[in-house]
LORO-869058 format. One record per residue (C-alpha): residue number from 1; x negated, y, z negated. Coordinates in pm, whole numbers, plus 32768, in hexadecimal, padded with zeros to 4 digits. Last residue first. Layout:
N
NUM,X,Y,Z
...
This chain:
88
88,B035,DDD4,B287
87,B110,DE8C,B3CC
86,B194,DF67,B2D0
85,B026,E028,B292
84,B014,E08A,B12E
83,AFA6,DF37,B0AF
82,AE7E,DF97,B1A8
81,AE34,E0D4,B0D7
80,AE58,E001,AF66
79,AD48,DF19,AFFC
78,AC74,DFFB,B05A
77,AC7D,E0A4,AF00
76,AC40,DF58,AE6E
75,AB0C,DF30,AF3E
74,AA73,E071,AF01
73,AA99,E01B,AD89
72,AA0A,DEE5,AD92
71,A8E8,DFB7,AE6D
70,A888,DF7C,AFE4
69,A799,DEE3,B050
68,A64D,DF95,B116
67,A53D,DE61,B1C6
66,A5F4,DED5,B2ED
65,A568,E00D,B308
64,A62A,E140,B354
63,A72B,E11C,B24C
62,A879,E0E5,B2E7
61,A834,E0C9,B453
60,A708,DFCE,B3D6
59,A7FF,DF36,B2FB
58,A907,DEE7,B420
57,A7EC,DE94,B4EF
56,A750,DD88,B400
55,A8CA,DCFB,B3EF
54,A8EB,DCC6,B549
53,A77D,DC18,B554
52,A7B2,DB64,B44C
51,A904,DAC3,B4B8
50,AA10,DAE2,B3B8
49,AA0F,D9D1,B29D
48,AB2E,D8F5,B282
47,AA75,D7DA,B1E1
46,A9CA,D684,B254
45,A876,D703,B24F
44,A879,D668,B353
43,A94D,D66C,B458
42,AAAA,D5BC,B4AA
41,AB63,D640,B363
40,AB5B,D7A8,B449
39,AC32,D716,B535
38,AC58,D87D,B5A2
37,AB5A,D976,B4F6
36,ABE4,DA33,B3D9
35,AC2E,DBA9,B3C6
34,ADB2,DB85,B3E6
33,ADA9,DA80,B2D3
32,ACBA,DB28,B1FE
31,AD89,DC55,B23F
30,AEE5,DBC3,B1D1
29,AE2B,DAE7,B0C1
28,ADC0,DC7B,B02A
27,AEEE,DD12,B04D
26,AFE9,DC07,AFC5
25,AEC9,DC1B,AE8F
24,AEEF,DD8E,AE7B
23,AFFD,DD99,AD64
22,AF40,DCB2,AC99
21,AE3F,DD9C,AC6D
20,AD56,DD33,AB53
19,ACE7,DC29,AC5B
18,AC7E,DCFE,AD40
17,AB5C,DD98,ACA0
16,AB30,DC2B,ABF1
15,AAF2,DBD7,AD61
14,AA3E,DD0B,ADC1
13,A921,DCAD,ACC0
12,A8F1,DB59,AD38
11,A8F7,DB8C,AEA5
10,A7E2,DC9B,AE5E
9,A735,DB7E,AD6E
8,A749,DA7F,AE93
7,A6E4,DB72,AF95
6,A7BD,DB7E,B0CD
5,A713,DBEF,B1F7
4,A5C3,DB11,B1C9
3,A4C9,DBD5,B2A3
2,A4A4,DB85,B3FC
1,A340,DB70,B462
């Protein structure tokens, strides 16, 4: 069974992560929108959410299970690399 990718208390904790960095919200909404499925608002649950089984990869590749998440501070770092990249 496919586990829930995006915790409600994990989406939680990176969001206040995020939000004390007001430099990285162009960042983040850049990659959410780059990350999200097409005619996403078609689909429930109604949100730009990336599909599961591209995003249980990504943290499978990342952690070696895909039950693994990363950090607040993992994500803020990733964020701050992709800002990096002039094509964001």
């Amino acid at each position: 069974m496919a586990q829930n990718f995006v915790p409600p208390t994990w989406a939680l904790h990176n969001a206040f992560a995020l939000a004390k960095r007001p430099d990285l919200w162009r960042t983040a909404f850049r990659l959410a929108r780059t990350h999200a499925p097409d005619q996403w608002w078609k689909t429930k649950p109604y949100l730009p959410i990336p599909d599961s089984s591209w995003m249980n990869f990504r943290f499978e590749t990342a952690f070696a299970d895909t039950s693994g998440r990363p950090e607040p501070e993992q994500f803020v770092e990733y964020l701050e690399w992709a800002k990096s990249w002039k094509y964001l």
